[in-house]
C-alpha atoms as an extended CHARMM CRD file, in Angstrom:
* protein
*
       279  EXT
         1         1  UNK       CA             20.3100000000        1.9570000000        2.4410000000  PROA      1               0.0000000000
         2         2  UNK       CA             22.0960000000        0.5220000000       -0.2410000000  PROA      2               0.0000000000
         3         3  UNK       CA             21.8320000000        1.0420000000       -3.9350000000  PROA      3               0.0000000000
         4         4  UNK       CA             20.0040000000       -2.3980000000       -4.5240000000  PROA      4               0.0000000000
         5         5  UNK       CA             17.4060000000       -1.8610000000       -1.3260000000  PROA      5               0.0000000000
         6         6  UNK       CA             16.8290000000        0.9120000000       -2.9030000000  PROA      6               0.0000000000
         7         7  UNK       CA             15.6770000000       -0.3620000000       -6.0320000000  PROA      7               0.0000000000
         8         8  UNK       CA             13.8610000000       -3.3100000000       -4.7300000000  PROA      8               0.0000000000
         9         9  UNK       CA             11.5390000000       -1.0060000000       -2.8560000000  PROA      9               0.0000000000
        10        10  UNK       CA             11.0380000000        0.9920000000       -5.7530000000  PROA      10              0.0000000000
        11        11  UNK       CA             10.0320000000       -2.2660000000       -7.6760000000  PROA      11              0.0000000000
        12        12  UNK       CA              7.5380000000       -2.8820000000       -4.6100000000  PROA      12              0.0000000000
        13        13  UNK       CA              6.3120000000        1.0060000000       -4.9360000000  PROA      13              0.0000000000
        14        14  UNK       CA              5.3450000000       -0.0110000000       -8.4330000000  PROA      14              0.0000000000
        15        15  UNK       CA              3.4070000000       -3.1830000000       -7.5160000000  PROA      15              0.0000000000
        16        16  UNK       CA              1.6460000000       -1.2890000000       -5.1740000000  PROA      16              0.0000000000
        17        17  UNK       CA              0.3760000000        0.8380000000       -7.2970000000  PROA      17              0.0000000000
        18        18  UNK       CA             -0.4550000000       -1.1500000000      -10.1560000000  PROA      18              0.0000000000
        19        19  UNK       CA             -2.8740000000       -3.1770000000       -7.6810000000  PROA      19              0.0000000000
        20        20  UNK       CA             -4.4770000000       -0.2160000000       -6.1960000000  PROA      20              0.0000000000
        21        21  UNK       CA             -5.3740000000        0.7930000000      -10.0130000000  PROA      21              0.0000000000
        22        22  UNK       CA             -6.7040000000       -2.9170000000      -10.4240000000  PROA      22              0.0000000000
        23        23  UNK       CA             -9.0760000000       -2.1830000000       -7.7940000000  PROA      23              0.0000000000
        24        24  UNK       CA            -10.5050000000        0.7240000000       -9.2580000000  PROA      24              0.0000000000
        25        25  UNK       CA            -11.5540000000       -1.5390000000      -12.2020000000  PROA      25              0.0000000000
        26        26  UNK       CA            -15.0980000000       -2.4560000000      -12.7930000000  PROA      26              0.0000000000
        27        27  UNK       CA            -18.1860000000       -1.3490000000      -10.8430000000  PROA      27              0.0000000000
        28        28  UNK       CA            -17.6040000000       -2.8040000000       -7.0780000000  PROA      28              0.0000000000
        29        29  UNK       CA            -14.5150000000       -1.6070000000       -4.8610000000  PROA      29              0.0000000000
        30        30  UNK       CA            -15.7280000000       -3.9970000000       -2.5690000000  PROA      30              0.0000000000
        31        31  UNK       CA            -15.8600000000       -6.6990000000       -4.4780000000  PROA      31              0.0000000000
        32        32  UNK       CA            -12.6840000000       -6.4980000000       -6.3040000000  PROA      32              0.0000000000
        33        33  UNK       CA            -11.3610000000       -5.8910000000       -2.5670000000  PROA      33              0.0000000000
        34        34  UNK       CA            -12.6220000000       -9.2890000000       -1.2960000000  PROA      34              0.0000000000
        35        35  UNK       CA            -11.4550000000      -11.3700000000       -4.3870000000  PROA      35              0.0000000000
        36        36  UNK       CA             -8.1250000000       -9.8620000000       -3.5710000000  PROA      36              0.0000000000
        37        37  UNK       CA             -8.4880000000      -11.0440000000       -0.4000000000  PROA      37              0.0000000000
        38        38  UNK       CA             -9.2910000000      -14.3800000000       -1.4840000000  PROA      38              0.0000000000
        39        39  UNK       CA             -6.7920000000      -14.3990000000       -3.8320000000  PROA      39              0.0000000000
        40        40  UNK       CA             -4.1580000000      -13.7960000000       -1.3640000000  PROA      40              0.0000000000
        41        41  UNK       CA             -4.8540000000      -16.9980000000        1.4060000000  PROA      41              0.0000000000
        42        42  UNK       CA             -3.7950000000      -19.9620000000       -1.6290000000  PROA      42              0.0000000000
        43        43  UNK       CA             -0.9030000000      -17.4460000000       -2.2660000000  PROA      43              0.0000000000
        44        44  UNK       CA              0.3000000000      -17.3210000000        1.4410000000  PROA      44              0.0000000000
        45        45  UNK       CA             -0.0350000000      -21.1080000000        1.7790000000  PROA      45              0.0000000000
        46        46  UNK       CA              1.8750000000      -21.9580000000       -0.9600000000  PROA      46              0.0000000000
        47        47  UNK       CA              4.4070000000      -19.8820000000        0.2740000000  PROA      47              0.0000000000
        48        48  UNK       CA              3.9550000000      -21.1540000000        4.0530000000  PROA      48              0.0000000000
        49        49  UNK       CA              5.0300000000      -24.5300000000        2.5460000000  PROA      49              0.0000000000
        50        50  UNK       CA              7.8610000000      -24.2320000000        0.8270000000  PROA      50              0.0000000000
        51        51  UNK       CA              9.3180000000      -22.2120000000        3.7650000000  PROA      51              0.0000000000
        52        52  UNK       CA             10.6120000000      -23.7940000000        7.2370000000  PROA      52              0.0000000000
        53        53  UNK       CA              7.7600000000      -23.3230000000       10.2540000000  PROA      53              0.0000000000
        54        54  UNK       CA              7.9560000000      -20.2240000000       12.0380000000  PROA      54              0.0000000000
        55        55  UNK       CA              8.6910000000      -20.3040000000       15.9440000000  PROA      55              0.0000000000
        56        56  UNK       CA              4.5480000000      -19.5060000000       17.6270000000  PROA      56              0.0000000000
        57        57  UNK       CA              6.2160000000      -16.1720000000       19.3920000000  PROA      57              0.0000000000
        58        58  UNK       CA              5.3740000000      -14.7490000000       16.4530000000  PROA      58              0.0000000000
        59        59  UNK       CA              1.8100000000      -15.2820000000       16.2800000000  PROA      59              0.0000000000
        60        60  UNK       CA              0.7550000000      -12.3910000000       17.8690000000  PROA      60              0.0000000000
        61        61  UNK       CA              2.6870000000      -10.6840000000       15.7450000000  PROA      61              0.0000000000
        62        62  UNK       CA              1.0690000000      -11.6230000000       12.4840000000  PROA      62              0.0000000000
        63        63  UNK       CA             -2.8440000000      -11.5910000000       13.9070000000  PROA      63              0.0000000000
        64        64  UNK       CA             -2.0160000000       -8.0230000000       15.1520000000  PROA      64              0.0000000000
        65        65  UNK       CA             -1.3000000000       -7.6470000000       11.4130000000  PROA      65              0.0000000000
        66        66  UNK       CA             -4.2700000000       -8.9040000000       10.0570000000  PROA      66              0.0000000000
        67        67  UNK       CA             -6.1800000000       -7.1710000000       12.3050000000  PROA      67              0.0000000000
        68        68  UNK       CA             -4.0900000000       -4.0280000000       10.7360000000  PROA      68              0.0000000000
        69        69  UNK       CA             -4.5750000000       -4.6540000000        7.3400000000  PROA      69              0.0000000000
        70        70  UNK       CA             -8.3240000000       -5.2680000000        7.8370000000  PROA      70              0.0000000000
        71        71  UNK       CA             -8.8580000000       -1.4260000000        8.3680000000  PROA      71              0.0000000000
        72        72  UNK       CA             -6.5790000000       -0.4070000000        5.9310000000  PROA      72              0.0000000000
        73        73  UNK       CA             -8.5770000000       -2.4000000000        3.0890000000  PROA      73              0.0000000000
        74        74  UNK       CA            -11.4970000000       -1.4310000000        4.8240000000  PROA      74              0.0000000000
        75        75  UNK       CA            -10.8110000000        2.1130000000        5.0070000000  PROA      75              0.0000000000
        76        76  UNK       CA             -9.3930000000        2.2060000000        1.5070000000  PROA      76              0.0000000000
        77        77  UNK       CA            -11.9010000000        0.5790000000       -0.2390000000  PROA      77              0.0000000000
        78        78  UNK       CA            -14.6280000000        3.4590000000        0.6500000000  PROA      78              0.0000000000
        79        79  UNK       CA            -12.0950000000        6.0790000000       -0.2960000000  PROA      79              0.0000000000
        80        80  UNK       CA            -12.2200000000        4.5330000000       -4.1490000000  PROA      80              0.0000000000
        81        81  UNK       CA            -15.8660000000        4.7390000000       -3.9070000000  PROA      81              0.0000000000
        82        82  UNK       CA            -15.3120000000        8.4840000000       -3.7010000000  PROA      82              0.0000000000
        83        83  UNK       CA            -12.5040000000        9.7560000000       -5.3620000000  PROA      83              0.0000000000
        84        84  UNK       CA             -9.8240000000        9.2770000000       -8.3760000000  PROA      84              0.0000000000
        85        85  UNK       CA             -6.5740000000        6.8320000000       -8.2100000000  PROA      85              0.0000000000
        86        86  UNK       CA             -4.5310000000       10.1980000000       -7.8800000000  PROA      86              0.0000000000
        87        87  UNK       CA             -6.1570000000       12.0330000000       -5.1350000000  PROA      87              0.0000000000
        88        88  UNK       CA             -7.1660000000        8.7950000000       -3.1670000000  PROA      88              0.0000000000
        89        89  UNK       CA             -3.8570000000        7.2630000000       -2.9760000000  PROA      89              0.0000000000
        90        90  UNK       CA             -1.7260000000       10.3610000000       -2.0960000000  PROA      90              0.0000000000
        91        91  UNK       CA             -3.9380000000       11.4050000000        0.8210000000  PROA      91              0.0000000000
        92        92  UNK       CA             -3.9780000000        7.5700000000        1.7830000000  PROA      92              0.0000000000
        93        93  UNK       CA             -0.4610000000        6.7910000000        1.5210000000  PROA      93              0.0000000000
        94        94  UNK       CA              1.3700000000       10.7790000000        2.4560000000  PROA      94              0.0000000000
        95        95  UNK       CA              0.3620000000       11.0620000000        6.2720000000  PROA      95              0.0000000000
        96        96  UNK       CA              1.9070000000        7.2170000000        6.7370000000  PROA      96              0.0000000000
        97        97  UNK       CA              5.4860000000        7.5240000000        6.8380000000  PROA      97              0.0000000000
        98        98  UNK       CA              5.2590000000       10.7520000000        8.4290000000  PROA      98              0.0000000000
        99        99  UNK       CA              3.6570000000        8.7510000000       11.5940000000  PROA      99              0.0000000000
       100       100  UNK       CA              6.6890000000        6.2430000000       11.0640000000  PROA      100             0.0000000000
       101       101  UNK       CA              8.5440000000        8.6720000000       11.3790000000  PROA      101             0.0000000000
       102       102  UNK       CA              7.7740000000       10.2960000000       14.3470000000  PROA      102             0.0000000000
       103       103  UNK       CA              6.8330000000        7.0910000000       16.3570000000  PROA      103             0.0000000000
       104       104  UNK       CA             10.0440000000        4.9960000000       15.3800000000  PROA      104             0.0000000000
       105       105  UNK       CA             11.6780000000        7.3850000000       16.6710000000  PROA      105             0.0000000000
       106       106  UNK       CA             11.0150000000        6.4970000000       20.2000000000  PROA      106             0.0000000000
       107       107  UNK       CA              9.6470000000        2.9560000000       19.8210000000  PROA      107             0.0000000000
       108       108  UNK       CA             12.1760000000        1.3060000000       17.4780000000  PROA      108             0.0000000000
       109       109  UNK       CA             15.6220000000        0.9740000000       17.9300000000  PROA      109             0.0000000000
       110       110  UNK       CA             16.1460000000        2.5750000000       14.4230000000  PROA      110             0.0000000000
       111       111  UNK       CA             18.6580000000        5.2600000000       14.1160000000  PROA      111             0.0000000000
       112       112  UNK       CA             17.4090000000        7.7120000000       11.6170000000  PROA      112             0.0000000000
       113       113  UNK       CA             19.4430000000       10.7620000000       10.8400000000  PROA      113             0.0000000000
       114       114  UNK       CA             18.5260000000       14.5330000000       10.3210000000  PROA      114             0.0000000000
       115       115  UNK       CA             18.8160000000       13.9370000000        6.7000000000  PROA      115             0.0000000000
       116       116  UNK       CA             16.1620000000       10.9030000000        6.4040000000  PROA      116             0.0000000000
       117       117  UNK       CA             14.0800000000       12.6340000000        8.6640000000  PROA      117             0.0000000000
       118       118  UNK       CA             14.2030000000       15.6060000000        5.5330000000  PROA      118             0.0000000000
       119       119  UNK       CA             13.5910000000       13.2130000000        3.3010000000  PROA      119             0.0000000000
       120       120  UNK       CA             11.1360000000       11.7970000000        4.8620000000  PROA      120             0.0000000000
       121       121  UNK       CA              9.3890000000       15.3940000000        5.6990000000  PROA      121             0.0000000000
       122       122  UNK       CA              9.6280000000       16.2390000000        1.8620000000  PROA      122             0.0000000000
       123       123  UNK       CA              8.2960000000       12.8950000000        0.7230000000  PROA      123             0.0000000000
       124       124  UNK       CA              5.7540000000       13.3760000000        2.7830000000  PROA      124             0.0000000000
       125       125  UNK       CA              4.7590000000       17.2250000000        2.1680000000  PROA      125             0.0000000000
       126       126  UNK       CA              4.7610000000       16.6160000000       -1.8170000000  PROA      126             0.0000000000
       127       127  UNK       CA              2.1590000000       13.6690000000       -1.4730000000  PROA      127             0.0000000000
       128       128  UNK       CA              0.0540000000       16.1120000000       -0.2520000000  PROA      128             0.0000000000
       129       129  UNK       CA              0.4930000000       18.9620000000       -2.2310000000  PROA      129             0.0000000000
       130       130  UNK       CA             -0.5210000000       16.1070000000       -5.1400000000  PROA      130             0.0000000000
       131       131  UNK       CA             -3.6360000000       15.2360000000       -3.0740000000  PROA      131             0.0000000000
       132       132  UNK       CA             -4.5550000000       19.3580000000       -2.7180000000  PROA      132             0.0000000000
       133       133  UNK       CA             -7.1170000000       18.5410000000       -5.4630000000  PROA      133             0.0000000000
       134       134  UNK       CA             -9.7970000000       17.6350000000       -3.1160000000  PROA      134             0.0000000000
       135       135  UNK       CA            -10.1060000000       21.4200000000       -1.9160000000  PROA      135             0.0000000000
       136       136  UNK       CA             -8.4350000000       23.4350000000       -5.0990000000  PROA      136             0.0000000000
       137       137  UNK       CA            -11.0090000000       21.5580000000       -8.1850000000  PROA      137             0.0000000000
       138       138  UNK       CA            -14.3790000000       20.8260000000       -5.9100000000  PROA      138             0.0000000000
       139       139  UNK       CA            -13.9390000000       16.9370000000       -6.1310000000  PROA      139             0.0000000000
       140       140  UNK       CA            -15.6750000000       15.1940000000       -3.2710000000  PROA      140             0.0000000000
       141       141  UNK       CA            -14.4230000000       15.4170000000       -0.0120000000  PROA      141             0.0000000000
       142       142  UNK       CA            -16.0730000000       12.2210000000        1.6960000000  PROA      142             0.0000000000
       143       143  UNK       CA            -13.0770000000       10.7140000000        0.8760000000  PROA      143             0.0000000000
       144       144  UNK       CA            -10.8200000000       12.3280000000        2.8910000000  PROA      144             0.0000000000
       145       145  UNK       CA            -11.8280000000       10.7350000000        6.1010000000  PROA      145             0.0000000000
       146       146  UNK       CA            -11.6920000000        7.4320000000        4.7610000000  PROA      146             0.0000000000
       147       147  UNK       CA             -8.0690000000        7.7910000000        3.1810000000  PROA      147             0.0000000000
       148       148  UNK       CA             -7.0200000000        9.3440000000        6.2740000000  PROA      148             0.0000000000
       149       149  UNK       CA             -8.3960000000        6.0910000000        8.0880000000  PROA      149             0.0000000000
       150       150  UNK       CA             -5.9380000000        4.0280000000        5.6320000000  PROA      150             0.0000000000
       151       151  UNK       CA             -3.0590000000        6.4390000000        6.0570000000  PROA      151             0.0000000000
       152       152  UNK       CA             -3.4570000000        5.5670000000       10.1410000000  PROA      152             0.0000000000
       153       153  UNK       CA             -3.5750000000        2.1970000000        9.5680000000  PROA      153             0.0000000000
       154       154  UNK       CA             -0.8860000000        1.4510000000        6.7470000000  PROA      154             0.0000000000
       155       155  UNK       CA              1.1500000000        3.3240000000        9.7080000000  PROA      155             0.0000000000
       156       156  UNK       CA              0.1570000000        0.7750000000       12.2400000000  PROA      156             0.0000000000
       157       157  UNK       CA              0.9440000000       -2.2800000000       10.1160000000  PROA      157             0.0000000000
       158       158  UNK       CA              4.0430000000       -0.7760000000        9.0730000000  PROA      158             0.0000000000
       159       159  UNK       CA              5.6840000000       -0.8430000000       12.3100000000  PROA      159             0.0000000000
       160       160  UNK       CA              4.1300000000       -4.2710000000       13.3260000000  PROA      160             0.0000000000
       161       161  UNK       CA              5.5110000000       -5.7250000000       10.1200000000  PROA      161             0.0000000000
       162       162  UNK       CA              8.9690000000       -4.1710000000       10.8170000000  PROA      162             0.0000000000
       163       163  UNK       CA              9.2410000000       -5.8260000000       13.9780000000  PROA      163             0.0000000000
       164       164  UNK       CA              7.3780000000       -8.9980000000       13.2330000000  PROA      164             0.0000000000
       165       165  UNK       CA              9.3460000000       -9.9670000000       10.3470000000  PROA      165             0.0000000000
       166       166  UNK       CA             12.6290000000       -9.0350000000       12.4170000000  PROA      166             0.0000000000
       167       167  UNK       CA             11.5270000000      -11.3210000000       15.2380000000  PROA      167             0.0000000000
       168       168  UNK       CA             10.6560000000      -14.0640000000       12.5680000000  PROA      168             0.0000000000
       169       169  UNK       CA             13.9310000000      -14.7120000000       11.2700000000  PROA      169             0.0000000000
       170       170  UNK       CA             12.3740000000      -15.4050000000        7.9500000000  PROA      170             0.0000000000
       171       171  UNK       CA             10.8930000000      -12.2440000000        6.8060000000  PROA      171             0.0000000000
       172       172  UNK       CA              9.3380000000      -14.6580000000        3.3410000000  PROA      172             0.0000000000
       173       173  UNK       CA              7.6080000000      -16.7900000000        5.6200000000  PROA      173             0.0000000000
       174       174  UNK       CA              6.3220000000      -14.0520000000        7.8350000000  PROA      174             0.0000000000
       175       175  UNK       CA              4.7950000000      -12.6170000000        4.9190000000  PROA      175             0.0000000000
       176       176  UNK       CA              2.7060000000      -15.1120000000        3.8560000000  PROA      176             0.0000000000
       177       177  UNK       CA              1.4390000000      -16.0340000000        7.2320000000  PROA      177             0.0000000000
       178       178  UNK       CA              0.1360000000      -12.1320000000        7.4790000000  PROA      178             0.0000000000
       179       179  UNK       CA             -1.3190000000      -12.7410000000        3.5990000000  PROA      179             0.0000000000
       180       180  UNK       CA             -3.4110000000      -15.6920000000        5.0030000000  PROA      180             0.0000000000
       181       181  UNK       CA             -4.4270000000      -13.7960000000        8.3340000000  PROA      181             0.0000000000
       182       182  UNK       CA             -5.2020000000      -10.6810000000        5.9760000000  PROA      182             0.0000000000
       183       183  UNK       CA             -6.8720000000      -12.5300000000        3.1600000000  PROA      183             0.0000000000
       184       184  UNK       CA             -8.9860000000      -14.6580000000        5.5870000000  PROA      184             0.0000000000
       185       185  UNK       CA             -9.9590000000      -11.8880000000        8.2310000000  PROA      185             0.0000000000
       186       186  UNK       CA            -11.0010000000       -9.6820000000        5.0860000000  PROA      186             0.0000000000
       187       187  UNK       CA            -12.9150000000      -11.5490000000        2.9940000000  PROA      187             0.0000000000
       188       188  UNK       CA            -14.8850000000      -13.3820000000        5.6840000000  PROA      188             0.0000000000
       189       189  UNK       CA            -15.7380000000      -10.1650000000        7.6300000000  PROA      189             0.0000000000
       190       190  UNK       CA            -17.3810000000       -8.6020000000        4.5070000000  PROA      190             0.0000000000
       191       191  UNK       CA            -18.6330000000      -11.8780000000        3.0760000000  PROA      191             0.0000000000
       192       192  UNK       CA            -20.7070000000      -11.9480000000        6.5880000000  PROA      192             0.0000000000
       193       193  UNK       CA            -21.4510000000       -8.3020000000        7.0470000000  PROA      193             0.0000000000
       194       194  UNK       CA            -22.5020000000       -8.1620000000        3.0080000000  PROA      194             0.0000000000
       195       195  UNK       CA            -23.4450000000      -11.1780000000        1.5560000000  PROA      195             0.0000000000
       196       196  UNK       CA            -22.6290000000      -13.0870000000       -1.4070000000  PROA      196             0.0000000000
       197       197  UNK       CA            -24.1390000000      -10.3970000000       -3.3550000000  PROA      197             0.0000000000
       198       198  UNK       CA            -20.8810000000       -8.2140000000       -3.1010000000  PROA      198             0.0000000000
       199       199  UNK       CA            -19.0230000000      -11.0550000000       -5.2010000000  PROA      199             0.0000000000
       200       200  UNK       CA            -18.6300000000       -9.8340000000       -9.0910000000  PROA      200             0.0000000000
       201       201  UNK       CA            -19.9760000000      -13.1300000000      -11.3020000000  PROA      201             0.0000000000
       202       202  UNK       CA            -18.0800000000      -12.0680000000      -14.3310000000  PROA      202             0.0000000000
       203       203  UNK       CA            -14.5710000000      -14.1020000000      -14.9650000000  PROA      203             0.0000000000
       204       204  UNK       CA            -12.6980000000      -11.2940000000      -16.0000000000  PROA      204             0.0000000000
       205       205  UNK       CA            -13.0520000000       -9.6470000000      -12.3710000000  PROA      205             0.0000000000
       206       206  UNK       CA            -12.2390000000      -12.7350000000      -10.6330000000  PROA      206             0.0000000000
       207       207  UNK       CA             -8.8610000000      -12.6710000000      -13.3050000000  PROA      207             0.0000000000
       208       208  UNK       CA             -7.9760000000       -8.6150000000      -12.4960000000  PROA      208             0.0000000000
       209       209  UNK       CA             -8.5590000000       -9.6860000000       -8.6130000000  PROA      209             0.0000000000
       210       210  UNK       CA             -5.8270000000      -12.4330000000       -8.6040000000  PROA      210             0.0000000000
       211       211  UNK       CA             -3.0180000000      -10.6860000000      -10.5660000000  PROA      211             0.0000000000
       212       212  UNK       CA             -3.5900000000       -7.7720000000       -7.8420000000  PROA      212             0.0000000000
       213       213  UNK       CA             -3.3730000000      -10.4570000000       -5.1930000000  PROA      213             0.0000000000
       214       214  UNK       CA              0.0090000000      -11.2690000000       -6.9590000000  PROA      214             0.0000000000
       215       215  UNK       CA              1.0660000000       -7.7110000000       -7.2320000000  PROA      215             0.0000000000
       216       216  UNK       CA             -0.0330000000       -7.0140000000       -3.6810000000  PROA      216             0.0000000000
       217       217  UNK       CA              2.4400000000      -10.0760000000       -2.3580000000  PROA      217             0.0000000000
       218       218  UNK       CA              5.0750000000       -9.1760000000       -4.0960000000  PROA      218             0.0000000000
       219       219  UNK       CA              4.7860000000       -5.4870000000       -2.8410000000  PROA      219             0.0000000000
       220       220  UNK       CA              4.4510000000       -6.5280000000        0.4080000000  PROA      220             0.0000000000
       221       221  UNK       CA              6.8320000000       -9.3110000000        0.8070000000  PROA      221             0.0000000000
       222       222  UNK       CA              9.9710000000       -7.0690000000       -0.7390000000  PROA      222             0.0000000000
       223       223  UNK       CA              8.8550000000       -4.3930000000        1.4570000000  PROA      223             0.0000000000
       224       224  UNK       CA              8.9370000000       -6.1920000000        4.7290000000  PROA      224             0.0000000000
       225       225  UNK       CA             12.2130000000       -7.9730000000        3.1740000000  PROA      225             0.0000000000
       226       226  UNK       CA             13.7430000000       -4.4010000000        3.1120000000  PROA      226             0.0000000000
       227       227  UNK       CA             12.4330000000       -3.5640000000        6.6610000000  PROA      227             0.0000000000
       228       228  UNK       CA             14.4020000000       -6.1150000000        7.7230000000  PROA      228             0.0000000000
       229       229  UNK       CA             17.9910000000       -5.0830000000        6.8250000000  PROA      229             0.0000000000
       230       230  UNK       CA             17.2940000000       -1.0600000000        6.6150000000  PROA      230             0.0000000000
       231       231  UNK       CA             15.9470000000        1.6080000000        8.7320000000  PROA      231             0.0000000000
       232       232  UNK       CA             11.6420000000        0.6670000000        8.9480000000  PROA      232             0.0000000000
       233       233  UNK       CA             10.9430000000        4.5420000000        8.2900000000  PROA      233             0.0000000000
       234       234  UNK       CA             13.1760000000        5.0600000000        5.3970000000  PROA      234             0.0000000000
       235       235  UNK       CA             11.6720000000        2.0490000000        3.4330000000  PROA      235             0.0000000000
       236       236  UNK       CA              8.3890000000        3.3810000000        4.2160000000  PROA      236             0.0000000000
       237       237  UNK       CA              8.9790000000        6.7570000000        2.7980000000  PROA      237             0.0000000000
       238       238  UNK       CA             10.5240000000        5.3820000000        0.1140000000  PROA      238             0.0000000000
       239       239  UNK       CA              7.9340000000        3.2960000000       -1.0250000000  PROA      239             0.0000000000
       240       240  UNK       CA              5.3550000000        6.2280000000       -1.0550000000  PROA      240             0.0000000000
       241       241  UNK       CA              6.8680000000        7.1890000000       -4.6760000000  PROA      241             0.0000000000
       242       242  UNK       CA              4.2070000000        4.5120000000       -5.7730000000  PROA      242             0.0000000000
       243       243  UNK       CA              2.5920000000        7.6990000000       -5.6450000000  PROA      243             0.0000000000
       244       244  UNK       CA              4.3730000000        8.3840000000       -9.3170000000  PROA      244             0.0000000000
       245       245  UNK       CA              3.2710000000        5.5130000000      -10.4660000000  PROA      245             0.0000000000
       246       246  UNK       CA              0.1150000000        6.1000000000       -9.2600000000  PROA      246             0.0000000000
       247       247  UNK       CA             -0.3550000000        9.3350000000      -10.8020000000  PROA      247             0.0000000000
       248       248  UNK       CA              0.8630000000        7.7070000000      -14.4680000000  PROA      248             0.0000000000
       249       249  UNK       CA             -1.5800000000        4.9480000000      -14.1080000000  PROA      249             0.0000000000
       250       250  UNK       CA             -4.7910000000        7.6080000000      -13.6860000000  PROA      250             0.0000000000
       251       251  UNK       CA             -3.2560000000        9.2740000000      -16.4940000000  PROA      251             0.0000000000
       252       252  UNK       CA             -2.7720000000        6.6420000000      -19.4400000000  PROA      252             0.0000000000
       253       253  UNK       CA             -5.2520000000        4.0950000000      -17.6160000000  PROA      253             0.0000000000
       254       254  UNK       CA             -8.1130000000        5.9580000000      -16.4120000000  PROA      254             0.0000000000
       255       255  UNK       CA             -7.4690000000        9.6070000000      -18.4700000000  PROA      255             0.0000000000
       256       256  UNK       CA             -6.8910000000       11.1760000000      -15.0220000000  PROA      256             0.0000000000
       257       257  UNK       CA             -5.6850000000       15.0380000000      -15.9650000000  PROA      257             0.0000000000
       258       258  UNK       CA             -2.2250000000       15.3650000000      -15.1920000000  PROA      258             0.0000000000
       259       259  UNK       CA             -2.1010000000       19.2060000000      -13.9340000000  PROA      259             0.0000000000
       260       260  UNK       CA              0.7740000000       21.4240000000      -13.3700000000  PROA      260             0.0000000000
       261       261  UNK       CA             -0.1520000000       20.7250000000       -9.8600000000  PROA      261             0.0000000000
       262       262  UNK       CA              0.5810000000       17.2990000000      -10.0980000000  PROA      262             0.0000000000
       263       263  UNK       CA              4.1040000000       17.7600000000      -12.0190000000  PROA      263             0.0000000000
       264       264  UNK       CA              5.0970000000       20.0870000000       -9.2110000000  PROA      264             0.0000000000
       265       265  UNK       CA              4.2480000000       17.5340000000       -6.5510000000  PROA      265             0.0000000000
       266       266  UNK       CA              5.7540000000       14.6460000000       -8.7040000000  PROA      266             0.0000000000
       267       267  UNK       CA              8.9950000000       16.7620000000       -8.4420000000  PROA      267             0.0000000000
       268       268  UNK       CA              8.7500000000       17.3080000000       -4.7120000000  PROA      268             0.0000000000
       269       269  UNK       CA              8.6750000000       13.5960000000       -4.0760000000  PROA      269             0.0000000000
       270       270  UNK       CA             11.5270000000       13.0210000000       -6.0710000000  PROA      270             0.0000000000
       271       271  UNK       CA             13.6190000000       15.0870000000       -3.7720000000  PROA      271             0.0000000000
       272       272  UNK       CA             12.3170000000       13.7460000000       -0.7900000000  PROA      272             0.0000000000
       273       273  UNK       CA             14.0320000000        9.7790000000       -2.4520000000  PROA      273             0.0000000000
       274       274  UNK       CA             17.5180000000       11.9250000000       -3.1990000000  PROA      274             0.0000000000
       275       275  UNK       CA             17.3310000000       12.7300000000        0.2630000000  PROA      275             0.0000000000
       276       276  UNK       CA             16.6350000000        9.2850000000        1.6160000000  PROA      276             0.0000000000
       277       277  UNK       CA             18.9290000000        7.8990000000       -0.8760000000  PROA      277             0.0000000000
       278       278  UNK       CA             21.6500000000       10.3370000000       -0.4110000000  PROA      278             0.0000000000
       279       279  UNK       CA             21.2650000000        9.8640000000        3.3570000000  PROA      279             0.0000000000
């Protein structure tokens, strides 16, 4: 991975975290989920149009990861109902690239060497010594389920999106098709299942919900851009050190306690990058 990769996914890490901590603002997960969603379908299609039309083979590609990103939202919305920015997203995001990991390994044509495979181990075991938390302080443990849920599905569309985007030719394009299957598969299933009623009425959530539909796409997009020309487990391991941006966010946005836990964890990811990076 070169220097530059690098630092575009660590650009994307940020994003990602910035619009998981948009979620948690205001009084409805849910409903700051589903404007999201929203948010994200006039995105993709503007996008979609400015981009050269994508050969159908991929189709199945991108509904399989809509379908994906459904349960991850899903799943991940429910966890925020439960639990802190900095336990949630750890537990949510850590078991992820370990899955990668393992399953690229004998369904991708990836090499990954000894070393990544460290890094990727490290990455992975300091996410969750940040998200220990949930035992160690008494915080509530309903969560864990539903992160785990996310962590199983961010998996899942991580190796779809890998291959999809690879098979597109146009990784861009591919991304915005998957931001209109997303957007649209999300926000009508819960519109239906809910009602109208989970929609926030005030402007400024319908504001917060479209800059995290911009920060979502751009996390996304570079992601799957990076997939494209570098080992799919690498860039997903890498891109769990949103994790650190995570943790900062709780901490000066939401006066989340940063523990010595925490520090010791933060430090513990940071190998895990020199080892990808070094790799």
């Amino acid at each position: 991975m070169s220097f530059w990769v690098m630092m575009a996914v660590l650009g994307s890490a940020f994003l990602h975290a910035l619009w998981n901590s948009l979620i948690k603002v205001g009084a409805s997960r849910l409903g700051a989920m589903v404007i999201l969603s929203i948010g994200e379908v006039p995105i993709g299609l503007a996008v979609i149009a400015l981009r050269p039309p994508l050969d159908w083979a991929v189709a199945p590609w991108v509904l399989a990861a809509g379908c994906a990103h459904f349960f991850y939202k899903f799943f991940l919305t429910y966890a925020y109902e439960r639990g802190d920015l900095s336990r949630v997203y750890p537990i949510a995001r850590g078991s992820a690239p370990l899955v990668v990991g393992l399953v690229s390994g004998f369904v991708l044509s990836d090499v990954i060497t000894p070393v990544e495979y460290a890094g990727i181990a490290v990455l992975g075991f300091g996410i969750l010594l940040m998200a220990q938390g949930v035992f160690a302080q008494g915080e509530n443990r309903k969560l864990i389920p539903y992160a785990l849920g996310s962590a199983c599905a961010t998996a899942t569309y991580t190796l779809i999106d890998g291959t999809g985007a690879r098979l597109s030719g146009d990784a861009v394009a591919y991304v915005a098709w998957v931001f209109v299957a997303d957007g649209m598969l999300f926000a009508t299933g819960m519109l239906l299942w809910k009602g109208l009623t989970i929609l926030p009425r005030e402007r400024r959530a319908w504001g917060v919900g479209m800059i995290a539909s911009a920060a979502s796409y751009g996390a996304y997009g570079v992601s799957v851009w990076a997939m494209t020309i570098a080992p799919i487990a690498v860039v997903a391991a890498l891109r769990e050190t949103s994790i650190l941006f995570a943790v900062l966010i709780g901490w000066l946005a939401f006066g989340e306690r940063m523990t010595r836990g925490k520090a010791v964890a933060a430090a513990v990811i940071v190998g895990g990058v020199m080892l990808t990076r070094l790799a």
